[in-house]
C-alpha positions, -999 to +999 in steps of 0.1 A: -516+845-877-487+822-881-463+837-866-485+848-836-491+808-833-455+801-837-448+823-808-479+808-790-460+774-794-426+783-783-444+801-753-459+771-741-426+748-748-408+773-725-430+771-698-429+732-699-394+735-698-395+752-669-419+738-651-398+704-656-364+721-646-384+732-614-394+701-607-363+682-589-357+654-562-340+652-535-323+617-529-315+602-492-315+573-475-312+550-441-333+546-414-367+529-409-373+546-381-379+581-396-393+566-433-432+571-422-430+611-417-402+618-436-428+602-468-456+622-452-435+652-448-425+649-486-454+645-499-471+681-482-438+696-491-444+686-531-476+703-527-458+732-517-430+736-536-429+711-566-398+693-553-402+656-548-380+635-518-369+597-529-360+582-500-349+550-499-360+535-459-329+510-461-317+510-426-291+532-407-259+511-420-272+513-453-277+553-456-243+559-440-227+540-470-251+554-494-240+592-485-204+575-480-204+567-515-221+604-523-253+583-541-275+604-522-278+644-514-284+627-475-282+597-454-302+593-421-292+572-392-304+566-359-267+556-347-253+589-346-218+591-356-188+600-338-174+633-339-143+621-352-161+602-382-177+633-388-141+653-392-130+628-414-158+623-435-161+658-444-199+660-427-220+674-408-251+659-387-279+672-371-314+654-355-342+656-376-373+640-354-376+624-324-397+589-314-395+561-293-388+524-301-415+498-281-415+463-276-443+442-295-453+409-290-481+388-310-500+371-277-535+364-279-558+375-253-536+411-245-543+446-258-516+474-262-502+481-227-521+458-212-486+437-202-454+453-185-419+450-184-391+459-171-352+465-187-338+441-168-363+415-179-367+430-214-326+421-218-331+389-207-365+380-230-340+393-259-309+372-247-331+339-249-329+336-210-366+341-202-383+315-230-415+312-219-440+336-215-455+324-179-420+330-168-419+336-132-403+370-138-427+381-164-456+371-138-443+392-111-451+421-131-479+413-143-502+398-113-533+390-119-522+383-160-534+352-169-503+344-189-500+317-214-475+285-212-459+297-249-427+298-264-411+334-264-396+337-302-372+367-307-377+389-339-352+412-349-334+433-378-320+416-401-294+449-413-278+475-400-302+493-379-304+528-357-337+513-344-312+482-329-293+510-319-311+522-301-327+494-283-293+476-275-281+514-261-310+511-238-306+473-227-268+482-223-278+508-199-299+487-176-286+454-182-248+445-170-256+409-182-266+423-216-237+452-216-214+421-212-227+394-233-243+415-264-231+450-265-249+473-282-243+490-321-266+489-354-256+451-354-253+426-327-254+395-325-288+381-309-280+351-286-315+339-288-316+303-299-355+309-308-351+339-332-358+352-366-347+384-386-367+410-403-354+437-428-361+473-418-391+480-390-414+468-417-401+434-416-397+433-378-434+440-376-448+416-402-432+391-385-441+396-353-477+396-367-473+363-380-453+344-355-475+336-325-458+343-296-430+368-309-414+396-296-397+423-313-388+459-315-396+488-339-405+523-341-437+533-327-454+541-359-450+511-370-465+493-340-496+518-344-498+514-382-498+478-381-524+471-349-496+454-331-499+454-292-472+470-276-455+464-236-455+489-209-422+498-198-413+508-162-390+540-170-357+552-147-380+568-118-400+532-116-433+542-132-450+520-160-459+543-190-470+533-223-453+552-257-470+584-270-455+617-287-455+632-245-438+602-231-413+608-262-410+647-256-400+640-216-372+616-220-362+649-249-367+676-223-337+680-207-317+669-237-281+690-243-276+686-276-245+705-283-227+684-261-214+661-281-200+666-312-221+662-340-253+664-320-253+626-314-268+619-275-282+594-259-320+598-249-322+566-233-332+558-202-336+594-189-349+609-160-385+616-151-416+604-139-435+603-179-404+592-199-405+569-225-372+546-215-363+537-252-363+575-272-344+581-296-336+609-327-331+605-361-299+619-376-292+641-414-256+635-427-242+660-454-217+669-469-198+704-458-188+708-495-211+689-512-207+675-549-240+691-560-245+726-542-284+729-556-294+694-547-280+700-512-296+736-512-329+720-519-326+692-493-318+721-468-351+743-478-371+709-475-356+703-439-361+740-432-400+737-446-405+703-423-394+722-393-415+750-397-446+732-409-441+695-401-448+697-363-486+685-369-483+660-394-451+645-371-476+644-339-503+632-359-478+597-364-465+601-326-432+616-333-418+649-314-413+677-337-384+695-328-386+725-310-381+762-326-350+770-304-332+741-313-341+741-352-324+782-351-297+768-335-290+738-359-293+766-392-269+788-376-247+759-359-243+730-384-264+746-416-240+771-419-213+748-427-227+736-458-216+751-486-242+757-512-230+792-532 
């Protein structure tokens, strides 16, 4: 009888063992703009498998220097990098999800869409040009608007940001005034004198809740999430349209993504009567021969599992899932150079 409980004992202490040695994390971090699916993704995927994901949403300059300084199994950025950065670095990159960033404002008396805007006029709202909000220029697009004799404050990210990215790739496209004064990158400097920064999309959007009469920028989810009205954007082909997963998936549908080395296009400002004018992808960085083969291994099953069975959680938050043909191509392509054995 003792015995058969000893071995009872040690049975049971073996299979906690295990279970605990089956339980790992992945690590990453970097963008905002992906943290909402990528913590919705984890947490299905736990279910699944018993791996956990800690992610640390720090912004796109702070993920590169996090997998720069091999803290984390991956970093995600939505300022891809260069194909020469990549050599050097030892990495790889691919796109992991695909969304669109909007322009919010906190004005009474207007619901989501219900006000448009165009680039050109978007730059110069940004650039502190445009400081009111019955601005003759914002009037002529919206006739009709009764629009209110308030002061236009300017919210944006306070770090290193792929969502700024993104929007100052955008504003750089249809802007000369703004490709010449600001520039674009994951850092500019905002030439607004009425402005205020936010850390990560989170930030942007509580403060553009609180300030009356902001403007900012994030990543749709965020808008949604938070209630916070959004602008219609007139797109490349002249058409207003508002931001949803389709709007998304157009400005994405004629995307080449092997073009460029690394994977790392620009999806702004693209052709087509239903495009969203400010889309824009979310980018994994690892290592080709990576420190720790089985945390990397794992981070590549749990990439693998959101591709497959992600698509509907990722439309449910108004991101594009990527589609089948491209997620083959990125195993055999860019996986393939990761060396996990």
């Amino acid at each position: 009888m003792k015995k058969m409980l000893i071995q009872s004992l040690v049975g049971v202490a073996a299979a906690a063992f295990s279970l605990h040695a089956s339980a790992q994390t992945i690590t990453g971090a970097g963008a905002t703009f992906p943290f909402p699916i990528f913590s919705k993704w984890a947490e299905d995927y736990k279910k699944a498998s018993n791996v956990s994901l800690n992610y640390q949403s720090i912004g796109s300059s702070g993920g590169i220097r996090q997998i720069r300084a091999k803290t984390v199994t991956f970093g995600a950025t939505d300022a891809p990098l260069s194909g020469a950065e990549l050599d050097k670095d030892g990495m790889v990159q691919f796109p992991v999800i695909l969304g669109g960033v909007v322009p919010i404002l906190n004005l009474d008396g207007f619901k989501p869409g219900e006000l448009r805007v165009t680039g050109p006029v978007l730059a110069e709202m940004f650039m502190g040009w445009i400081v009111n909000w019955n601005d003759p220029k914002i009037a002529a697009l919206n006739p009709g608007k009764k629009l209110p004799d308030q002061t236009i404050t300017v919210v944006h990210r306070a770090d290193g940001s792929g969502t700024t990215f993104i929007l100052t790739d955008y504003l750089n496209e249809v802007s000369s005034i703004w490709k010449e004064k600001v520039g674009k990158g994951a850092a500019v400097k905002w030439p607004a004198a009425s402005s205020v920064g936010g850390k990560g999309n989170e930030g942007v959007a509580a403060n553009v809740s609180r300030v009356k009469g902001a403007i900012g920028y994030v990543e749709y989810a965020y808008a949604k999430k938070n209630k916070i009205p959004h602008m219609a954007m007139q797109n490349r082909d002249g058409q207003y349209v508002n931001p949803d997963d389709a709007t998304f998936a157009a400005a994405a549908a004629g995307a080449d993504w092997f073009s460029v080395p690394g994977m790392g296009i620009s999806l702004v400002n693209q052709k087509g009567a239903q495009s969203w004018p400010i889309t824009g992808a979310s980018f994994a960085l690892m290592y080709k021969q990576p420190t720790d083969k089985a945390n990397a291994a794992e981070a590549l099953k749990y990439f693998d599992w959101a591709f497959k069975n992600g698509k509907k959680q990722a439309l449910e938050l108004d991101y594009v899932p990527l589609p089948d043909a491209l997620t083959a191509q990125i195993a055999s392509k860019v996986w393939s150079q990761i060396q996990v054995k």
